[in-house]
Backbone as CSV, one residue per row, in Angstrom:
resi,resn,N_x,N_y,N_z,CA_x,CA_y,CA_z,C_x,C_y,C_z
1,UNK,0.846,-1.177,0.000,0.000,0.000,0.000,0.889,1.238,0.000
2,UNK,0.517,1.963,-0.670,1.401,3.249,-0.949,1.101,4.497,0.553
3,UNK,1.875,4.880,0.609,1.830,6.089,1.312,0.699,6.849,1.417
4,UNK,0.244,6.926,2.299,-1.068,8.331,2.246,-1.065,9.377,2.055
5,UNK,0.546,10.185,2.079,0.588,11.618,1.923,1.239,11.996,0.193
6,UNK,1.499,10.784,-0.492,1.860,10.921,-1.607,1.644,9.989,-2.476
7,UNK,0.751,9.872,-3.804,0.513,8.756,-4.560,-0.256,9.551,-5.690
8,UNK,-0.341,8.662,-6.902,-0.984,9.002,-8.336,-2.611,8.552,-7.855
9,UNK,-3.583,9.761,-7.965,-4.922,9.430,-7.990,-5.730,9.621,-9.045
10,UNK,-7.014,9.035,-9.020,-7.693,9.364,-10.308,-9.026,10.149,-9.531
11,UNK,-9.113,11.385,-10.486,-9.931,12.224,-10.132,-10.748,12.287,-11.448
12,UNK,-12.221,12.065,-10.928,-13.747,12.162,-11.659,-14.512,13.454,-11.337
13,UNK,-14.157,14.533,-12.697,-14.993,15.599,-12.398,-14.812,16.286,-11.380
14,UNK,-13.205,16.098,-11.520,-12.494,17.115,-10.514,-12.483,16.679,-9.064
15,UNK,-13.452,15.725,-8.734,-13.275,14.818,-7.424,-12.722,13.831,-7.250
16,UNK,-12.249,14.122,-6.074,-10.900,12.521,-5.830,-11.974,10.862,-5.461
17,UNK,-11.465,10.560,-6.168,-11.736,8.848,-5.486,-10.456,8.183,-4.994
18,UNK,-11.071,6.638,-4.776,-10.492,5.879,-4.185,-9.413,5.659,-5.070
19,UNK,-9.450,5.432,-5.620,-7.980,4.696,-6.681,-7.409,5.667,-6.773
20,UNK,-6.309,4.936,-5.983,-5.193,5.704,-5.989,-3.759,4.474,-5.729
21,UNK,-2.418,4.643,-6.416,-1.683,3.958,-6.194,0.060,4.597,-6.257
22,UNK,0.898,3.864,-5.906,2.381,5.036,-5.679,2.905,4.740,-6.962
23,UNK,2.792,3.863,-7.728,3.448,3.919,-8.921,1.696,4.242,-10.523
24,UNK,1.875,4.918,-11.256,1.241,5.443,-12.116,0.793,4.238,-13.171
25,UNK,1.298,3.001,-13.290,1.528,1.979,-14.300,0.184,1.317,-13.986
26,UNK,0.007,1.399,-12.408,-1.141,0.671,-11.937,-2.053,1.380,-11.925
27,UNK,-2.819,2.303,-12.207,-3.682,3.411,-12.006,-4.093,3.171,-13.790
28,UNK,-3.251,2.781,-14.867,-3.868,3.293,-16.019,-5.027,2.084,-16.649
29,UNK,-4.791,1.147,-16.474,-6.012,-0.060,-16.677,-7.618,0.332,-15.928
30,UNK,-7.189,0.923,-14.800,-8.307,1.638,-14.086,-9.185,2.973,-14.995
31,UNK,-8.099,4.033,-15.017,-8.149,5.103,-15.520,-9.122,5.170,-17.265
32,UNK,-8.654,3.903,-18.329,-8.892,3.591,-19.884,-10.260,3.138,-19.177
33,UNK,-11.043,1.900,-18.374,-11.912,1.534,-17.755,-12.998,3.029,-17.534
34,UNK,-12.431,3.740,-16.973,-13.442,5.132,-16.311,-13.525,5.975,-17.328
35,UNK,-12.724,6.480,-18.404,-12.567,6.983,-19.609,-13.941,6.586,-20.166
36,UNK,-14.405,5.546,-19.951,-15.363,4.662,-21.262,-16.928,5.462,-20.910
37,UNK,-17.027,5.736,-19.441,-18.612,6.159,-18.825,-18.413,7.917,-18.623
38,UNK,-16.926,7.527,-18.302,-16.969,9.465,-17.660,-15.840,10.144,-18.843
39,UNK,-16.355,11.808,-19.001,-15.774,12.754,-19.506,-14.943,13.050,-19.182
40,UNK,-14.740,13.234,-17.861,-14.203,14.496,-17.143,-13.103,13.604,-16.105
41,UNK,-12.148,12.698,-16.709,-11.130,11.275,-15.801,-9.881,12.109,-16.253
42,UNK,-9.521,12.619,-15.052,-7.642,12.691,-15.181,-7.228,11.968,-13.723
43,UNK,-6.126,11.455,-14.196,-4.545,11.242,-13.161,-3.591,11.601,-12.872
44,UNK,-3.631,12.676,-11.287,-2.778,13.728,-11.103,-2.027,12.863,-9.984
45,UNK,-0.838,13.612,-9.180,-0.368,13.075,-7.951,-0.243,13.978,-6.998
46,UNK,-0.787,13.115,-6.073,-1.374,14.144,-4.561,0.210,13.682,-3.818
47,UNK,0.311,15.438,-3.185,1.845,15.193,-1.980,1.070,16.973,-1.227
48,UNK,1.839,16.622,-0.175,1.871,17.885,0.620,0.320,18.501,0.491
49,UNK,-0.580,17.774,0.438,-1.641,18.101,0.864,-2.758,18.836,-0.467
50,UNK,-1.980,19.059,-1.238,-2.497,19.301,-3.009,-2.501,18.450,-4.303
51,UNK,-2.974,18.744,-5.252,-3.036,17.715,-6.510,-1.828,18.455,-7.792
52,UNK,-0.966,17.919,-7.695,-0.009,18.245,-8.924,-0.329,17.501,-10.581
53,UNK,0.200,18.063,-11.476,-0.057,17.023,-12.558,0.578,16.506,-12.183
54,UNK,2.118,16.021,-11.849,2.847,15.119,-11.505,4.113,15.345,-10.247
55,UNK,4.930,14.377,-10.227,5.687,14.410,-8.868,6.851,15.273,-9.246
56,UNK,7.174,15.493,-10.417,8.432,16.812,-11.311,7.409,18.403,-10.613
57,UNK,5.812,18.397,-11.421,5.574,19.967,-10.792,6.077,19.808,-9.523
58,UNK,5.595,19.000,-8.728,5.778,19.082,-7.131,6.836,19.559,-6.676
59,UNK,8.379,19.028,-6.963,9.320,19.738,-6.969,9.995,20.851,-7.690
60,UNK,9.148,21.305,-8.559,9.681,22.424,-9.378,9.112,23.560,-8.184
61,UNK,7.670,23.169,-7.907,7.333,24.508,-7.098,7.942,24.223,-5.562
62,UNK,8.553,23.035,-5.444,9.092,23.118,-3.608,10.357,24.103,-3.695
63,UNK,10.951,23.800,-5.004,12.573,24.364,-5.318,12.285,26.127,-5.790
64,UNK,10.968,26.081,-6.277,10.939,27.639,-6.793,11.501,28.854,-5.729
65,UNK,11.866,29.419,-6.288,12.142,31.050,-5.388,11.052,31.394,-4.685
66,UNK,11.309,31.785,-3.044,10.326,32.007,-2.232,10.881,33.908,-1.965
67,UNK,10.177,34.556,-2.116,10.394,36.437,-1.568,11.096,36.166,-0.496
68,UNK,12.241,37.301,-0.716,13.180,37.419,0.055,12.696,37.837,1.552
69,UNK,12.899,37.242,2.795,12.348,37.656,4.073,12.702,39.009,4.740
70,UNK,11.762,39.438,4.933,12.563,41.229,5.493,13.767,41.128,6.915
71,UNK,14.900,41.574,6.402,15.792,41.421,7.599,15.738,42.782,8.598
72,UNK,15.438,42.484,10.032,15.498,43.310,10.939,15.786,42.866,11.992
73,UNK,16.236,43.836,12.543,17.488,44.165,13.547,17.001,43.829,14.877
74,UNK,17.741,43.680,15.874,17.475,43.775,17.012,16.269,44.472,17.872
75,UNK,16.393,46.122,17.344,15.826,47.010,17.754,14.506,46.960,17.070
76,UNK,14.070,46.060,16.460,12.821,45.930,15.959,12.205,45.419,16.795
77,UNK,10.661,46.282,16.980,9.628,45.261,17.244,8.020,46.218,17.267
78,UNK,7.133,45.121,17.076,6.210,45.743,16.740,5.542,46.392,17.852
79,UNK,4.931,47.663,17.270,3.738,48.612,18.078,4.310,49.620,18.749
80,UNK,5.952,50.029,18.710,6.352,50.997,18.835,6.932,51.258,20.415
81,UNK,5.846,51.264,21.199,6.193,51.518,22.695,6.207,50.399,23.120
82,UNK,7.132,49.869,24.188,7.376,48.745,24.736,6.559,48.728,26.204
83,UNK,5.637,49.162,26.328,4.721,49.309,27.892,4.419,47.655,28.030
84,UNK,3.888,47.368,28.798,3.041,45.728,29.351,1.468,46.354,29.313
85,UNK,1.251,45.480,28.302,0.094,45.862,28.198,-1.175,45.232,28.946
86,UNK,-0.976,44.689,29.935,-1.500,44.453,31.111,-1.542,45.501,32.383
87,UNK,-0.643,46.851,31.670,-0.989,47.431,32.665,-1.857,48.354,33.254
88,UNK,-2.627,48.601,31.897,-3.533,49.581,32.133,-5.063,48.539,32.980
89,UNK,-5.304,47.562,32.698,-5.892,46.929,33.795,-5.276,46.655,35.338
90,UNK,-4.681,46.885,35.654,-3.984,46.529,37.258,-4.614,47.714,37.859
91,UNK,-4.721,47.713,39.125,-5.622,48.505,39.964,-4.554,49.726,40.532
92,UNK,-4.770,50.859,40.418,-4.129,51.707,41.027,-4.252,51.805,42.299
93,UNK,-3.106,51.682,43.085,-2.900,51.884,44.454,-3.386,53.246,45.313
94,UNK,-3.889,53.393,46.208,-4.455,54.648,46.988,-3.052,55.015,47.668
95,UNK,-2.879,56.230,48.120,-1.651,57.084,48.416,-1.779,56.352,49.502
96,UNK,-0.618,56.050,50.138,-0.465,55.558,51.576,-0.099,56.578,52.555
97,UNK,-0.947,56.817,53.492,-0.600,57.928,54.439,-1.273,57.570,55.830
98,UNK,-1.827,58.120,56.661,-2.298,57.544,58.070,-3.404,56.607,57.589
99,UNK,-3.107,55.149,58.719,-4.692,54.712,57.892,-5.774,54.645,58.535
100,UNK,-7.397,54.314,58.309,-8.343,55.238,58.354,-8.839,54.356,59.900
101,UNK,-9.687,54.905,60.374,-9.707,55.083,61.965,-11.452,54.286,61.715
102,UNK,-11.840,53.159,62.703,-13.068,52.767,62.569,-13.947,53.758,63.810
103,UNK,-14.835,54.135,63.417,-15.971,55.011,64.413,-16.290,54.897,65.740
104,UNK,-15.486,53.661,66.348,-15.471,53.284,67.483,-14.320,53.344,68.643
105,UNK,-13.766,54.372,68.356,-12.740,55.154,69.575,-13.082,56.258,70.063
């Protein structure tokens, strides 16, 4: 049994079915068979979670040029002011000075 995250499938009308196998040789006796009732029969190969025409696109686009990542410095960071921003919820403290006397002295 072939791998689950990579194998040649046959897709009907753009939907995946079951047949699916890791080498392509075995998929085409299937494929001439489904040709005969349905229009719309191709055999692509599923990897990394998408449908390629084949296992060459797959690596042409893993190897393609990805945008250069923005380089920054140390002194970077986002939102400008470095406060805790937990602090505007914390409870402000009352001035500490004599403390308050109960009505019963």
């Amino acid at each position: 049994m072939p791998p689950r995250y990579a194998y040649w499938t046959i897709l009907i009308d753009q939907k995946p079915t079951a047949f699916r196998a890791r080498e392509r040789e075995e998929l085409l006796p299937t494929l001439n068979q489904l040709r005969r009732t349905s229009s719309d029969v191709v055999m692509k190969w599923f990897a990394r979670g998408r449908v390629w025409e084949s296992p060459e696109a797959e690596r042409e686009a893993q190897r393609a040029a990805r945008p250069p990542q923005e380089r920054r410095g140390r002194e970077w960071r986002p939102g400008g002011l470095h406060r805790d921003p937990r602090e505007r919820f914390r409870k402000k403290g009352k001035p500490r000075g004599k403390p308050k006397r109960s009505g019963r002295e």
